[in-house]
ZADREN-168892 format. One line per 5 residues: number of its first residue (from 1); their letters; for each residue x, y, z of N, C-alpha, C, O. Coordinates in Angstrom, 3 decimals. Layout:
NUM> a> X/Y/Z/X/Y/Z/X/Y/Z/X/Y/Z  ... .
END
This chain:
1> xxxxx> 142.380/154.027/174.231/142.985/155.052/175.072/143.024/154.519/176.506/142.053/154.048/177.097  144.276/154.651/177.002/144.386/153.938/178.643/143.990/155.020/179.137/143.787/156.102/178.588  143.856/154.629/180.460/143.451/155.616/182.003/144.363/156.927/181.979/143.815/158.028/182.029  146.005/156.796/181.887/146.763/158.032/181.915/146.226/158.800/180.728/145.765/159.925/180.922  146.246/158.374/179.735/145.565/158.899/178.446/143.992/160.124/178.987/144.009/161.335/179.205 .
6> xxxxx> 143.074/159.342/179.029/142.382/160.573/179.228/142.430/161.106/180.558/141.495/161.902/180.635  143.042/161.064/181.619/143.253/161.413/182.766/143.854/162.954/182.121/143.305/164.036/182.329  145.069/162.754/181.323/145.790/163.570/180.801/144.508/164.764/179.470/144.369/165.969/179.259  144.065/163.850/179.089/142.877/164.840/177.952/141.984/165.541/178.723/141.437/166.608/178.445  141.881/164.925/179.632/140.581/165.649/180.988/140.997/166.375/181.267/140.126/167.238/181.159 .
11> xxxxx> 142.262/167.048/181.807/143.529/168.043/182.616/143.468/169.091/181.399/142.955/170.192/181.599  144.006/168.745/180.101/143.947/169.456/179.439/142.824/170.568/179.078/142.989/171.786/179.154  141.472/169.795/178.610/140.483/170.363/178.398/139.646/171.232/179.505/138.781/172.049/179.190  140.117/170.869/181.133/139.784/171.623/181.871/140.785/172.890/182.120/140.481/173.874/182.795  142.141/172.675/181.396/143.223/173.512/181.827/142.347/175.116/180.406/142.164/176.320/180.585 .
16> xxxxx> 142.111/174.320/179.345/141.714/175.121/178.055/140.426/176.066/178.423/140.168/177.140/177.879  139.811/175.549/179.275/138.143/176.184/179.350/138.562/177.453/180.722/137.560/178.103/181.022  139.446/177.730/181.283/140.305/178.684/182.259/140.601/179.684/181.134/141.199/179.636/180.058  139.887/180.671/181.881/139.867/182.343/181.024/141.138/182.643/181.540/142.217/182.081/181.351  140.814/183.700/182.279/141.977/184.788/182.918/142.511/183.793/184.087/141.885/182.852/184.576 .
21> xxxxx> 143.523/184.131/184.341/144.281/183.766/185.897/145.424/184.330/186.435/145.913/185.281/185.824  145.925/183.962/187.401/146.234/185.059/187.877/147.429/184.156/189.189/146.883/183.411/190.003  148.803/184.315/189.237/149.759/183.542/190.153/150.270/184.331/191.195/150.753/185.434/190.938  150.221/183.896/192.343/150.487/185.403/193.482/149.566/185.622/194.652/150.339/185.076/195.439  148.829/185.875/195.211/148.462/186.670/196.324/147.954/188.097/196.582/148.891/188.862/196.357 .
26> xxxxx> 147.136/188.598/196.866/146.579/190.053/197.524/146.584/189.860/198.377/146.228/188.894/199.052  147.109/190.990/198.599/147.381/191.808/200.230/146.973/193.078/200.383/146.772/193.834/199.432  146.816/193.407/201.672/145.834/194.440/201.854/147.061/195.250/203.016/147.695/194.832/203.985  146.982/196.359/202.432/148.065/197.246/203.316/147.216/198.276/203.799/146.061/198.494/203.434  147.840/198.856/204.600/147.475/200.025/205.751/148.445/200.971/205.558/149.535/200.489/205.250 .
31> xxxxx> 148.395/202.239/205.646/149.560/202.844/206.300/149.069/204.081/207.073/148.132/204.775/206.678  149.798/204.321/208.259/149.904/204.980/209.785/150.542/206.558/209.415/151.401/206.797/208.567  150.104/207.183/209.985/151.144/208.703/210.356/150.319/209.517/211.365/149.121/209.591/211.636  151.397/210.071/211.793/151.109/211.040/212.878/151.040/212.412/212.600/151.990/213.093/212.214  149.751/212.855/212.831/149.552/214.260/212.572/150.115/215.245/213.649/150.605/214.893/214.722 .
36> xxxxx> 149.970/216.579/213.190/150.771/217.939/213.629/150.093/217.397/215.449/150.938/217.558/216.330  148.707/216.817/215.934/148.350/216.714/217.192/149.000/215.304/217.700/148.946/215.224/218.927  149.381/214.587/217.302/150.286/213.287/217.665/149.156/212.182/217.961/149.312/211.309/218.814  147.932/212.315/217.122/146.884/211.581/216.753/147.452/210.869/215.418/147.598/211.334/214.288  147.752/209.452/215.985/147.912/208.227/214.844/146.448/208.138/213.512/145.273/208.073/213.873 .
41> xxxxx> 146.788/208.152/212.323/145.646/208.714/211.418/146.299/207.383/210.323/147.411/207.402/209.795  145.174/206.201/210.176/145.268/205.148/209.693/144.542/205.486/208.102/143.486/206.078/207.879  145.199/205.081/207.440/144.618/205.224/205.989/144.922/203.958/205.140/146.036/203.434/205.165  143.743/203.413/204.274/143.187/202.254/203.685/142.306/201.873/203.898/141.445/202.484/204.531  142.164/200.542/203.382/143.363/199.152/202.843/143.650/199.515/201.286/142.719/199.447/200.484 .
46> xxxxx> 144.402/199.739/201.045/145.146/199.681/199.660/145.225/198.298/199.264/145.719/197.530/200.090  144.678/197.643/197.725/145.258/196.232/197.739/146.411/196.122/196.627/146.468/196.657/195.520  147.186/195.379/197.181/148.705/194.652/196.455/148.601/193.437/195.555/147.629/193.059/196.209  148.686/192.802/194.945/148.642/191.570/193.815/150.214/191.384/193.855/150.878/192.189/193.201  150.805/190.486/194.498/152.336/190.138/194.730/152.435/188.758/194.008/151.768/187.734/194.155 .
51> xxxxx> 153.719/189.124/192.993/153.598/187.618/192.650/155.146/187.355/192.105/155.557/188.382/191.564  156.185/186.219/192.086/157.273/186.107/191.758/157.369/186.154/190.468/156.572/185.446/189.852  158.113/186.783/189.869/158.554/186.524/187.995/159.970/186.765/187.671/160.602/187.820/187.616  160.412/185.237/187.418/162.221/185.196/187.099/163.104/185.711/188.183/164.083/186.419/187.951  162.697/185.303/189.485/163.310/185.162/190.524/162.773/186.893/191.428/162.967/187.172/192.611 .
56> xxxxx> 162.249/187.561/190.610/161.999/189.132/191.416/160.480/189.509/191.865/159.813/189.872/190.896  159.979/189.511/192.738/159.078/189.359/193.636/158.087/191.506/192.645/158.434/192.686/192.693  157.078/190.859/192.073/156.427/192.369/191.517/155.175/192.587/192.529/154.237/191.835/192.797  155.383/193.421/192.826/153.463/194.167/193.638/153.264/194.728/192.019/154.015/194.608/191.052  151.515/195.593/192.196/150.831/195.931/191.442/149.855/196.229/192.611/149.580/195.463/193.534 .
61> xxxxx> 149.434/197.346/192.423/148.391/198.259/193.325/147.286/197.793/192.459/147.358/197.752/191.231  146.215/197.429/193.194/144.910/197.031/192.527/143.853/198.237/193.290/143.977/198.711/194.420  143.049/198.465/192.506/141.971/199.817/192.663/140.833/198.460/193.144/140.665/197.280/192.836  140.307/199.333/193.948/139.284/198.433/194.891/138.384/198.242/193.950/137.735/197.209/194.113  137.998/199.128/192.641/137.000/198.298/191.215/137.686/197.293/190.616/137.572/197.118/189.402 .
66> xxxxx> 138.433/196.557/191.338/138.672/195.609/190.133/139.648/194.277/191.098/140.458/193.454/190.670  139.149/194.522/192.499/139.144/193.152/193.334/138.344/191.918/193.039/138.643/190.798/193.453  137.489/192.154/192.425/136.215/191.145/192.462/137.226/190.161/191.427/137.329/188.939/191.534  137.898/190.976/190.461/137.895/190.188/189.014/139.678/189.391/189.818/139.959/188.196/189.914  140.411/190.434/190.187/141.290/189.823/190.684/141.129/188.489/191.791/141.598/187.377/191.549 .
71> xxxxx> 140.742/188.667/192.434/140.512/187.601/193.899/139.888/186.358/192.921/140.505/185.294/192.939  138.618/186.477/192.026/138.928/185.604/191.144/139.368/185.034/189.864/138.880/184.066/189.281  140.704/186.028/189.387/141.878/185.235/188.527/142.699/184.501/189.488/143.541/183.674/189.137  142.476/184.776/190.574/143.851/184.065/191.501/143.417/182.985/192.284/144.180/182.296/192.961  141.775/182.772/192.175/141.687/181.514/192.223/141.197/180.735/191.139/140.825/179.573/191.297 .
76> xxxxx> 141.182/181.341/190.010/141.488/180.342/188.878/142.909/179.724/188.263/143.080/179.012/187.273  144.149/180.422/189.508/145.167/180.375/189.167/145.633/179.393/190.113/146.731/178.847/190.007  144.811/179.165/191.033/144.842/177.847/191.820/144.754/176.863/191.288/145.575/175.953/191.406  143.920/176.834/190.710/143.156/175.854/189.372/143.686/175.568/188.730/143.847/174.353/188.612  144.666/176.924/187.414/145.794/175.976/186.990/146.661/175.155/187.772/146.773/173.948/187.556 .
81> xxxxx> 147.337/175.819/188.759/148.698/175.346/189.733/148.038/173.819/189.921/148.674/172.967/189.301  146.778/173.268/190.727/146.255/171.865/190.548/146.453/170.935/189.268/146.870/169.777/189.265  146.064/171.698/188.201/145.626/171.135/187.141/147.295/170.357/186.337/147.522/169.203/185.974  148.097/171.497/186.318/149.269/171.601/186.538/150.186/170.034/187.140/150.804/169.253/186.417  150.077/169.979/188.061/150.251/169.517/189.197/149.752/168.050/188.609/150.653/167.348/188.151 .
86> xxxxx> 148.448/167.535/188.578/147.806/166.552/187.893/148.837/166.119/186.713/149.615/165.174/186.841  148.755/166.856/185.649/149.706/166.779/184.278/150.787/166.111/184.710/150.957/164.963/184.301  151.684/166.680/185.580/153.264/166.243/185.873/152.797/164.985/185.943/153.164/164.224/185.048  151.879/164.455/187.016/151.793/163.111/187.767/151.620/162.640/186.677/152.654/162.291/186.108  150.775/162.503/186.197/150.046/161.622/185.016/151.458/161.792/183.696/151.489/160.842/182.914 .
91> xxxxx> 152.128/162.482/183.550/153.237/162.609/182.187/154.492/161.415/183.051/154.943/160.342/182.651  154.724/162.115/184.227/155.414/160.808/185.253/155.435/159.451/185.058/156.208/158.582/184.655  154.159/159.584/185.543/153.477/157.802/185.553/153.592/157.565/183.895/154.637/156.938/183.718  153.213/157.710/183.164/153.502/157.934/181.501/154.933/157.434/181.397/155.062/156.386/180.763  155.931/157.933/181.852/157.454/157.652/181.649/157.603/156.683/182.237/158.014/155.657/181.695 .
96> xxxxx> 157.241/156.781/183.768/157.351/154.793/184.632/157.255/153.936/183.822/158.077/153.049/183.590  156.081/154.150/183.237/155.662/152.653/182.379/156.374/152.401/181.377/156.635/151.237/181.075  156.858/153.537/180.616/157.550/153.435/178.924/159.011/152.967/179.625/159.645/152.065/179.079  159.386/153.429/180.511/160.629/152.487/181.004/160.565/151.411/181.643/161.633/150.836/181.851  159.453/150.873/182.093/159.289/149.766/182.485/159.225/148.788/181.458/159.905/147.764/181.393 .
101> xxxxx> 158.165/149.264/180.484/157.587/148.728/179.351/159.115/148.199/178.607/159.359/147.018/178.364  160.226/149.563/178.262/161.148/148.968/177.852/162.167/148.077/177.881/162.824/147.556/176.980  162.211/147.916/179.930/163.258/147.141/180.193/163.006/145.876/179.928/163.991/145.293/180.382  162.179/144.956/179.398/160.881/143.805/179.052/161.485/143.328/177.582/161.100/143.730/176.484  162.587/142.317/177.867/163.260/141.985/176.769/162.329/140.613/176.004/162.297/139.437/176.367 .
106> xxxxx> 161.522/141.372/174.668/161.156/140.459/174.012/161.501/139.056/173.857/162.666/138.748/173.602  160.112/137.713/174.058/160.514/137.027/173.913/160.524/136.458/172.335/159.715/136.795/171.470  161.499/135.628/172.186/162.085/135.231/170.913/161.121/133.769/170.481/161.217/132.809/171.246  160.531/133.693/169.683/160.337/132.417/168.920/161.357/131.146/168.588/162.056/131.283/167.584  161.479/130.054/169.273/162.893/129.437/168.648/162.063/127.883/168.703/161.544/127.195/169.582 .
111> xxxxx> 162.306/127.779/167.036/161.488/126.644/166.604/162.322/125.320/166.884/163.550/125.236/166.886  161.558/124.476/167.081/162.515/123.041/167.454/163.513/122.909/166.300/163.438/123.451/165.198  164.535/122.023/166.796/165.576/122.018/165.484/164.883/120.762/165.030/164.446/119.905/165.799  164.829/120.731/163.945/164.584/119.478/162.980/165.363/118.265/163.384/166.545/118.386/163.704  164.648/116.881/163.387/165.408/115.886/163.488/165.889/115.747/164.675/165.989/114.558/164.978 .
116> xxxxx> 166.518/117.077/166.156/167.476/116.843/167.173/166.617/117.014/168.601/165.818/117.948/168.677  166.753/116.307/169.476/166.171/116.794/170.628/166.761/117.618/171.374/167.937/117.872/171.113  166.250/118.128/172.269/167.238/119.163/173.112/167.977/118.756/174.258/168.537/119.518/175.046  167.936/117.013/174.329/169.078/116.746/175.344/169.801/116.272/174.818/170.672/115.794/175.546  169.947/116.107/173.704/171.430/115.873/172.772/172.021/116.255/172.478/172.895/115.655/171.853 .
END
């Protein structure tokens, strides 16, 4: 097994042992209003989990019981995105070589001719 080889089995098996995760961002919102006395009355932080899927940007309101687990799926989702990231390189470098490897025109065996020299 070469270097890309388990470079690539290592990625994997660390990509496999990743429970939950989580792609996106929390955000923490506020929101403002003005009461009947024109006293600004701040209410939160509400948290958001924003994340892109098939080009459309989804929130999801997260209940403050269940930040702990979020904040860390989303950095185990870092973890994939790295791990990720690793794979390409290493599948990359994988293809460099198999096209390198291929452009490498075998050399041919060519036995002396019997009887003739080769400046004749």
């Amino acid at each position: 097994m070469n270097g890309l080889q388990r470079r690539r089995e290592a990625a994997m098996e660390r990509l496999m042992a990743i429970g939950t995760a989580r792609r996106g961002q929390l955000s923490e919102q506020f929101y403002e209003r003005t009461d009947r006395n024109g006293k600004v009355r701040r209410s939160g932080p509400y948290y958001v989990w924003q994340r892109w899927v098939r080009g459309q940007k989804q929130s999801v309101r997260v209940p403050a019981s269940a930040l702990a687990q979020v904040r860390a799926d989303l950095q185990r989702g870092r973890e994939v995105q790295a791990i990720f990231n690793e794979l390409w390189a290493v599948m990359e470098q994988s293809a460099i070589e198999q096209d390198s490897n291929s452009k490498k025109k075998p050399r041919r065996f060519r036995p002396p001719l019997a009887g003739k020299s080769r400046n004749s």
